[in-house]
C-alpha positions as CSV (number, residue, x, y, z in Angstrom):
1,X,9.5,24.6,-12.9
2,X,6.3,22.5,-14.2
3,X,7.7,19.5,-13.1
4,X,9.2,20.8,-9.3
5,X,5.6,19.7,-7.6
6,X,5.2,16.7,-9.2
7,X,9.1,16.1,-8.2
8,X,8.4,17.2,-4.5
9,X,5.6,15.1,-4.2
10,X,7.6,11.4,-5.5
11,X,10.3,12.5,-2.6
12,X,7.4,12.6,0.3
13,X,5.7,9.4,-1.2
14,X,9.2,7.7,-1.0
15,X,10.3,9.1,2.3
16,X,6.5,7.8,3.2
17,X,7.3,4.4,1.5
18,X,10.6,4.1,3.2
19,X,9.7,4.7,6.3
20,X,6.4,1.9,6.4
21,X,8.6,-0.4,5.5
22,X,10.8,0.2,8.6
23,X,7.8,0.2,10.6
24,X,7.0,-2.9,9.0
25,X,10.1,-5.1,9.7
26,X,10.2,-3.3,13.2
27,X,7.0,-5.1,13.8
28,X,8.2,-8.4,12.5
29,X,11.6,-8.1,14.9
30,X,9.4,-7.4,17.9
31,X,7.1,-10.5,16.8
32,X,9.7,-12.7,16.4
33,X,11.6,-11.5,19.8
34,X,8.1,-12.0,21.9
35,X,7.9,-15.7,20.2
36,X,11.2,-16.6,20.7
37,X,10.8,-15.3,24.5
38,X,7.6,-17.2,25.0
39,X,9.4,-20.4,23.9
40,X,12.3,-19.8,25.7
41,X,10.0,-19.4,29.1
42,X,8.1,-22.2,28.1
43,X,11.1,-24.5,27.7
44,X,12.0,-23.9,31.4
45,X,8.7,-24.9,32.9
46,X,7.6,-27.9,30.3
47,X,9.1,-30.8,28.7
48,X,11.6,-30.2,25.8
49,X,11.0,-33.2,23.9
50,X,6.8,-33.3,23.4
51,X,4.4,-30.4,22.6
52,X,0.9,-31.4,23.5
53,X,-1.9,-29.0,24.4
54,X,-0.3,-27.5,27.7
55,X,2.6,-26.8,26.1
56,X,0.8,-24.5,23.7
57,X,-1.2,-23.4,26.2
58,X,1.9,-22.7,28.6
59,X,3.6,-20.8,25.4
60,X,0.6,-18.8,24.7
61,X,-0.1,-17.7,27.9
62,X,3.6,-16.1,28.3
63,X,3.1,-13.8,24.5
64,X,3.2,-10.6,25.5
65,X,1.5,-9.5,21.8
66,X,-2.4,-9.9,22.1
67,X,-2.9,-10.6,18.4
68,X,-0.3,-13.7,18.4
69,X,-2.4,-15.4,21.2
70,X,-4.8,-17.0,18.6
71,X,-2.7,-18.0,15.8
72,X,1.1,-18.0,17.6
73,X,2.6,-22.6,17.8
74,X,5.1,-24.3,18.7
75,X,6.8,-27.1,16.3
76,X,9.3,-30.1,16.2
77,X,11.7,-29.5,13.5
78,X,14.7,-31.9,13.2
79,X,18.0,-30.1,13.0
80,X,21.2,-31.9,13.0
81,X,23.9,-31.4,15.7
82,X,27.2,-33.1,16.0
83,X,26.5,-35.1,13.6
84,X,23.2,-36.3,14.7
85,X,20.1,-35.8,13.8
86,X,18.0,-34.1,16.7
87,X,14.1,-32.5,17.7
88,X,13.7,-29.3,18.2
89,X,11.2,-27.2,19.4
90,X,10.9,-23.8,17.0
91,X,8.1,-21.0,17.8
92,X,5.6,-19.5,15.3
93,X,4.1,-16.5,14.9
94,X,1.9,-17.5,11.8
95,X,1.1,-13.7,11.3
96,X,-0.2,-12.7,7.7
97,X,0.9,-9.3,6.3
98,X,-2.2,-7.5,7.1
99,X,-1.8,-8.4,11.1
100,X,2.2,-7.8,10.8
101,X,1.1,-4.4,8.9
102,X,-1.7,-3.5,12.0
103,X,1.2,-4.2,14.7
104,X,3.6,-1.9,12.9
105,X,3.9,1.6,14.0
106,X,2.9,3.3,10.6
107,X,1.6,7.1,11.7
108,X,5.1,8.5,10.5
109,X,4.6,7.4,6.9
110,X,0.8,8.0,7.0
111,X,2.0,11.7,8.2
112,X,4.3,11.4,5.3
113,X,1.3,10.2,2.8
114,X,-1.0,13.3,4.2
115,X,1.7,16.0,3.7
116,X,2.3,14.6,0.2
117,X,-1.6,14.3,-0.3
118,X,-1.9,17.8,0.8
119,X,1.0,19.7,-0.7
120,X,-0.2,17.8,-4.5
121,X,-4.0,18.9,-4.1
122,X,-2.6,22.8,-2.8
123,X,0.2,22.4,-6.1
124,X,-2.5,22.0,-8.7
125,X,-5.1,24.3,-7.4
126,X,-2.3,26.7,-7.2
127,X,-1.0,26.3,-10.7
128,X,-4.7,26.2,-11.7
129,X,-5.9,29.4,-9.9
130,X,-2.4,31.6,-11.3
131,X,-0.6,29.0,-13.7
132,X,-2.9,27.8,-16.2
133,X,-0.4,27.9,-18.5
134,X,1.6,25.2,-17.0
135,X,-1.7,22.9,-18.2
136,X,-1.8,24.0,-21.8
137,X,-0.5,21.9,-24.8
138,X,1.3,24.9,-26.3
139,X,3.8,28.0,-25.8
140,X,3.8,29.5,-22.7
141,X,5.7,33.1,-21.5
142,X,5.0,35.6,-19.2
143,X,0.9,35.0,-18.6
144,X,0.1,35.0,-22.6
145,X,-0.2,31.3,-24.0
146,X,-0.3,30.4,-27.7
147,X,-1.8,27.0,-28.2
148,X,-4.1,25.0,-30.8
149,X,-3.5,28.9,-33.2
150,X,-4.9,31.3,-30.4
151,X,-3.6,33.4,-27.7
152,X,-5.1,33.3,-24.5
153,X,-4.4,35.0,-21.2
154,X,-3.3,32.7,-17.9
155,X,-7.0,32.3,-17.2
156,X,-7.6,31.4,-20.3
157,X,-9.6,34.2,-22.0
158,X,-8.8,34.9,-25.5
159,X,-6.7,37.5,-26.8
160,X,-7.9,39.4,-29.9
161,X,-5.1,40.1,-32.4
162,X,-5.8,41.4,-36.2
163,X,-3.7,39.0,-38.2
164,X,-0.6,40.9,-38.8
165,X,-0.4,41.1,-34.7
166,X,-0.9,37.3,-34.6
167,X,1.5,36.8,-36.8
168,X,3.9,39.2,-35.1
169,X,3.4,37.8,-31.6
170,X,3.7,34.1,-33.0
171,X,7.2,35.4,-34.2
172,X,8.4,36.3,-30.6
173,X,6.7,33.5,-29.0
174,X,8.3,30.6,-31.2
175,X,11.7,32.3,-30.6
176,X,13.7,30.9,-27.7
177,X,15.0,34.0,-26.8
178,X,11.7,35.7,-27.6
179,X,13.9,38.8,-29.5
180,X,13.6,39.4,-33.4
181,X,15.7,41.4,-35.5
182,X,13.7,44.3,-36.7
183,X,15.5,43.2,-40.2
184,X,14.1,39.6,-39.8
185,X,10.6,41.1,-38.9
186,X,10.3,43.2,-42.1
187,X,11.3,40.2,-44.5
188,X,8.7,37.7,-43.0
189,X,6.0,39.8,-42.6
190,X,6.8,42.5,-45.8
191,X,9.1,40.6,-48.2
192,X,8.1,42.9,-51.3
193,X,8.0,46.0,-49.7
194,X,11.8,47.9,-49.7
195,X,11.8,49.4,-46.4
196,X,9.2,48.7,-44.1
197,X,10.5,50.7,-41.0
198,X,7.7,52.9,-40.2
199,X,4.8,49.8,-41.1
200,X,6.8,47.7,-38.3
201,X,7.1,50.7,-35.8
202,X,3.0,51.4,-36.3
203,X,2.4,47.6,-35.9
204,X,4.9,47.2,-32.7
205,X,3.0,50.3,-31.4
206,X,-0.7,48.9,-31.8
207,X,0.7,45.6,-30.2
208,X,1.9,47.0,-27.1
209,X,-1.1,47.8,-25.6
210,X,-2.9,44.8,-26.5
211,X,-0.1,42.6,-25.0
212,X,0.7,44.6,-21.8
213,X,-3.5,44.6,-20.5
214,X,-3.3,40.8,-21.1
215,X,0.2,39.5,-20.0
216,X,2.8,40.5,-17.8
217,X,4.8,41.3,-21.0
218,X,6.2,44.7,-22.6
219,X,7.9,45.2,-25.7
220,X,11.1,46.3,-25.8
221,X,13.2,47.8,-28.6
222,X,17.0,48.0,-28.7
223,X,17.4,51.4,-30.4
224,X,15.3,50.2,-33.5
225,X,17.9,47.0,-34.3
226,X,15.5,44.6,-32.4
227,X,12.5,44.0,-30.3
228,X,12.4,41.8,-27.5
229,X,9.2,39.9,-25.2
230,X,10.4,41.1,-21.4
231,X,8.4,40.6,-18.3
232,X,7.5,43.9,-16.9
Protein backbone atom coordinates (compact mmCIF):
# COMPACT_ATOMS: atom_id res chain seq x y z
CA UNK A 1 0.00 0.00 0.00
CA UNK A 2 2.95 2.65 0.78
CA UNK A 3 4.50 1.81 -2.20
CA UNK A 4 1.11 1.71 -4.75
CA UNK A 5 1.67 5.69 -5.62
CA UNK A 6 5.09 5.69 -6.00
CA UNK A 7 4.38 2.34 -8.33
CA UNK A 8 1.59 4.26 -10.31
CA UNK A 9 3.61 7.05 -10.85
CA UNK A 10 6.97 4.93 -12.58
CA UNK A 11 4.03 3.37 -14.96
CA UNK A 12 2.85 7.08 -16.24
CA UNK A 13 6.63 8.28 -16.43
CA UNK A 14 7.26 5.13 -18.63
CA UNK A 15 4.14 5.15 -20.68
CA UNK A 16 5.43 9.11 -20.89
CA UNK A 17 8.95 7.89 -21.84
CA UNK A 18 7.71 5.40 -24.34
CA UNK A 19 5.66 7.30 -26.04
CA UNK A 20 8.43 10.56 -26.69
CA UNK A 21 10.51 8.25 -28.01
CA UNK A 22 7.92 7.24 -30.68
CA UNK A 23 7.29 10.77 -31.29
CA UNK A 24 10.86 11.00 -31.63
CA UNK A 25 11.76 8.42 -34.35
CA UNK A 26 8.29 9.56 -36.01
CA UNK A 27 10.01 12.83 -36.57
CA UNK A 28 13.17 11.36 -37.80
CA UNK A 29 11.06 8.97 -40.46
CA UNK A 30 9.24 12.04 -41.67
CA UNK A 31 12.74 13.98 -41.91
CA UNK A 32 14.33 11.45 -43.74
CA UNK A 33 11.18 10.84 -46.17
CA UNK A 34 11.02 14.83 -47.05
CA UNK A 35 15.04 14.62 -47.78
CA UNK A 36 14.89 11.71 -49.67
CA UNK A 37 11.80 13.35 -51.65
CA UNK A 38 13.63 16.62 -52.15
CA UNK A 39 16.57 14.64 -53.80
CA UNK A 40 14.55 12.56 -55.64
CA UNK A 41 12.79 15.83 -57.32
CA UNK A 42 15.96 17.40 -57.51
CA UNK A 43 17.48 14.59 -59.48
CA UNK A 44 14.81 14.99 -62.22
CA UNK A 45 15.39 18.65 -62.89
CA UNK A 46 19.45 18.87 -62.37
CA UNK A 47 22.47 17.00 -63.28
CA UNK A 48 23.16 13.66 -61.47
CA UNK A 49 26.75 13.65 -61.57
CA UNK A 50 27.86 17.41 -59.96
CA UNK A 51 26.31 19.21 -56.91
CA UNK A 52 27.25 22.88 -57.14
CA UNK A 53 25.25 25.70 -55.53
CA UNK A 54 21.96 25.32 -57.78
CA UNK A 55 21.77 22.00 -56.97
CA UNK A 56 21.46 22.75 -53.30
CA UNK A 57 19.55 25.49 -53.94
CA UNK A 58 17.13 23.40 -56.31
CA UNK A 59 17.09 20.59 -53.31
CA UNK A 60 16.28 23.06 -50.71
CA UNK A 61 13.73 24.81 -52.31
CA UNK A 62 11.58 21.50 -52.81
CA UNK A 63 11.87 20.53 -48.46
CA UNK A 64 8.72 20.62 -47.36
CA UNK A 65 10.16 20.94 -43.44
CA UNK A 66 10.96 24.69 -42.71
CA UNK A 67 13.68 23.89 -40.18
CA UNK A 68 15.79 21.59 -42.71
CA UNK A 69 16.03 24.54 -45.18
CA UNK A 70 19.15 25.95 -43.38
CA UNK A 71 21.09 23.09 -42.48
CA UNK A 72 19.47 20.17 -45.03
CA UNK A 73 22.90 18.95 -48.28
CA UNK A 74 23.38 16.96 -50.71
CA UNK A 75 26.62 14.64 -51.00
CA UNK A 76 28.69 12.46 -53.43
CA UNK A 77 29.32 9.20 -51.76
CA UNK A 78 30.92 6.33 -53.81
CA UNK A 79 29.00 3.20 -53.67
CA UNK A 80 29.90 0.18 -55.67
CA UNK A 81 27.53 -1.33 -58.26
CA UNK A 82 28.16 -4.28 -60.49
CA UNK A 83 31.31 -4.40 -59.55
CA UNK A 84 32.21 -0.89 -60.15
CA UNK A 85 32.82 1.68 -58.14
CA UNK A 86 30.25 4.61 -58.73
CA UNK A 87 29.09 8.55 -57.43
CA UNK A 88 26.22 8.94 -55.86
CA UNK A 89 24.24 11.61 -54.77
CA UNK A 90 22.87 11.01 -50.91
CA UNK A 91 20.62 13.75 -49.05
CA UNK A 92 21.20 15.13 -45.55
CA UNK A 93 19.19 16.31 -43.04
CA UNK A 94 22.18 17.32 -40.58
CA UNK A 95 19.46 17.78 -37.79
CA UNK A 96 20.82 17.69 -34.11
CA UNK A 97 18.63 16.07 -31.44
CA UNK A 98 17.23 19.17 -30.03
CA UNK A 99 15.65 20.21 -33.70
CA UNK A 100 14.68 16.34 -34.39
CA UNK A 101 13.10 16.56 -30.60
CA UNK A 102 11.12 20.23 -31.61
CA UNK A 103 9.72 18.50 -34.95
CA UNK A 104 8.51 15.51 -32.98
CA UNK A 105 4.98 15.50 -31.86
CA UNK A 106 5.62 15.20 -28.00
CA UNK A 107 2.14 16.64 -26.34
CA UNK A 108 1.06 12.92 -25.65
CA UNK A 109 4.03 12.17 -23.41
CA UNK A 110 4.12 15.75 -21.96
CA UNK A 111 0.22 14.91 -21.14
CA UNK A 112 1.64 11.70 -19.72
CA UNK A 113 4.47 13.78 -17.64
CA UNK A 114 1.63 16.28 -16.28
CA UNK A 115 -0.80 13.46 -15.09
CA UNK A 116 2.22 11.75 -13.42
CA UNK A 117 3.44 15.24 -12.04
CA UNK A 118 0.02 15.71 -10.78
CA UNK A 119 -1.26 12.44 -9.46
CA UNK A 120 2.56 12.25 -7.23
CA UNK A 121 2.07 15.94 -5.79
CA UNK A 122 -2.06 14.93 -4.96
CA UNK A 123 -0.37 11.24 -3.54
CA UNK A 124 1.84 12.85 -0.99
CA UNK A 125 -0.27 15.61 0.14
CA UNK A 126 -2.86 13.01 0.52
CA UNK A 127 -0.86 10.53 2.55
CA UNK A 128 0.47 13.70 4.39
CA UNK A 129 -2.94 15.34 5.20
CA UNK A 130 -4.58 11.48 6.47
CA UNK A 131 -1.46 8.98 6.30
CA UNK A 132 1.25 10.37 8.16
CA UNK A 133 2.03 7.24 9.26
CA UNK A 134 3.05 6.02 5.92
CA UNK A 135 6.14 8.68 6.50
CA UNK A 136 7.31 7.56 9.90
CA UNK A 137 10.39 5.36 10.56
CA UNK A 138 8.46 3.00 12.85
CA UNK A 139 5.24 0.70 13.46
CA UNK A 140 2.29 1.80 12.06
CA UNK A 141 -1.63 0.27 12.65
CA UNK A 142 -4.82 1.58 12.56
CA UNK A 143 -4.00 5.67 12.94
CA UNK A 144 -1.57 5.09 16.19
CA UNK A 145 2.27 5.00 15.33
CA UNK A 146 5.01 3.81 17.63
CA UNK A 147 8.39 5.17 16.51
CA UNK A 148 11.81 6.45 17.98
CA UNK A 149 9.83 4.96 21.95
CA UNK A 150 6.64 7.15 21.59
CA UNK A 151 3.13 6.81 20.36
CA UNK A 152 1.76 9.28 18.31
CA UNK A 153 -1.62 9.76 16.55
CA UNK A 154 -1.68 9.92 12.39
CA UNK A 155 -1.13 13.70 12.74
CA UNK A 156 1.41 13.17 14.77
CA UNK A 157 0.41 14.36 18.34
CA UNK A 158 1.63 12.37 21.07
CA UNK A 159 -0.16 9.89 22.99
CA UNK A 160 0.23 9.79 26.76
CA UNK A 161 0.55 6.30 28.18
CA UNK A 162 1.65 5.62 32.04
CA UNK A 163 4.40 3.00 31.53
CA UNK A 164 2.60 -0.16 32.13
CA UNK A 165 0.13 1.01 29.09
CA UNK A 166 3.33 1.69 26.97
CA UNK A 167 4.53 -1.32 27.60
CA UNK A 168 1.14 -3.06 26.96
CA UNK A 169 0.50 -1.33 23.72
CA UNK A 170 4.26 -1.91 22.55
CA UNK A 171 3.24 -5.71 23.11
CA UNK A 172 0.29 -5.59 20.56
CA UNK A 173 2.06 -3.35 18.21
CA UNK A 174 5.31 -5.45 17.70
CA UNK A 175 2.95 -8.53 17.21
CA UNK A 176 2.26 -9.27 13.60
CA UNK A 177 -1.08 -10.35 14.28
CA UNK A 178 -1.45 -7.59 16.85
CA UNK A 179 -3.24 -10.42 19.46
CA UNK A 180 -1.61 -11.57 22.85
CA UNK A 181 -2.47 -14.27 24.95
CA UNK A 182 -3.78 -13.00 28.11
CA UNK A 183 -1.26 -15.79 29.61
CA UNK A 184 1.69 -14.29 27.69
CA UNK A 185 0.58 -10.73 28.94
CA UNK A 186 0.68 -11.58 32.65
CA UNK A 187 4.21 -13.23 32.44
CA UNK A 188 5.94 -10.22 30.69
CA UNK A 189 4.46 -7.67 32.39
CA UNK A 190 3.82 -9.60 36.10
CA UNK A 191 6.34 -12.58 36.17
CA UNK A 192 6.30 -12.73 40.10
CA UNK A 193 2.91 -12.25 40.68
CA UNK A 194 0.73 -15.84 40.67
CA UNK A 195 -2.37 -14.74 38.99
CA UNK A 196 -2.59 -11.52 37.69
CA UNK A 197 -6.09 -11.75 36.05
CA UNK A 198 -7.87 -8.84 37.56
CA UNK A 199 -4.36 -6.39 37.39
CA UNK A 200 -4.47 -7.16 33.45
CA UNK A 201 -8.43 -6.74 33.13
CA UNK A 202 -8.01 -3.08 35.16
CA UNK A 203 -4.93 -2.27 32.87
CA UNK A 204 -6.86 -3.44 29.44
CA UNK A 205 -9.76 -1.33 30.83
CA UNK A 206 -7.76 2.08 31.53
CA UNK A 207 -6.20 1.45 27.93
CA UNK A 208 -9.30 1.34 25.98
CA UNK A 209 -10.23 4.61 26.28
CA UNK A 210 -6.95 6.15 25.74
CA UNK A 211 -6.47 4.10 22.54
CA UNK A 212 -10.02 4.44 21.02
CA UNK A 213 -9.94 8.74 21.29
CA UNK A 214 -6.57 8.57 19.53
CA UNK A 215 -6.75 5.72 16.85
CA UNK A 216 -9.15 3.94 14.94
CA UNK A 217 -8.41 0.96 17.21
CA UNK A 218 -10.58 -1.01 19.90
CA UNK A 219 -9.55 -3.69 22.03
CA UNK A 220 -11.00 -6.82 21.79
CA UNK A 221 -11.01 -9.81 24.15
CA UNK A 222 -11.80 -13.38 23.20
CA UNK A 223 -13.76 -14.44 26.29
CA UNK A 224 -10.64 -13.56 28.64
CA UNK A 225 -8.06 -16.14 26.57
CA UNK A 226 -6.75 -13.17 24.45
CA UNK A 227 -6.83 -9.54 23.44
CA UNK A 228 -6.59 -8.38 20.10
CA UNK A 229 -5.75 -4.60 18.31
CA UNK A 230 -9.06 -4.39 15.68
CA UNK A 231 -10.00 -1.42 13.68
CA UNK A 232 -13.27 -0.25 14.77
Amino acid sequence: MKRLPFVIFAFIILFALCSSVCGYKSAEDRITRDVNNALMLTLAEMPADVVNADTIRCYRSHLTIAELKDTACIAMTSVRRDGRQEMQMVAQANCDFMTILMLSDQRASGALLLAGILWMMGSLWYMRRYKPEMFAQGLAYGGIVFANGKFVTAKGEPIHFTPLQHYLMEMFMRTESHSLSKQDICDRLWPKKPDASDTLYTLIKRVKPILEANSDLRIESDRGRSYTLKHK
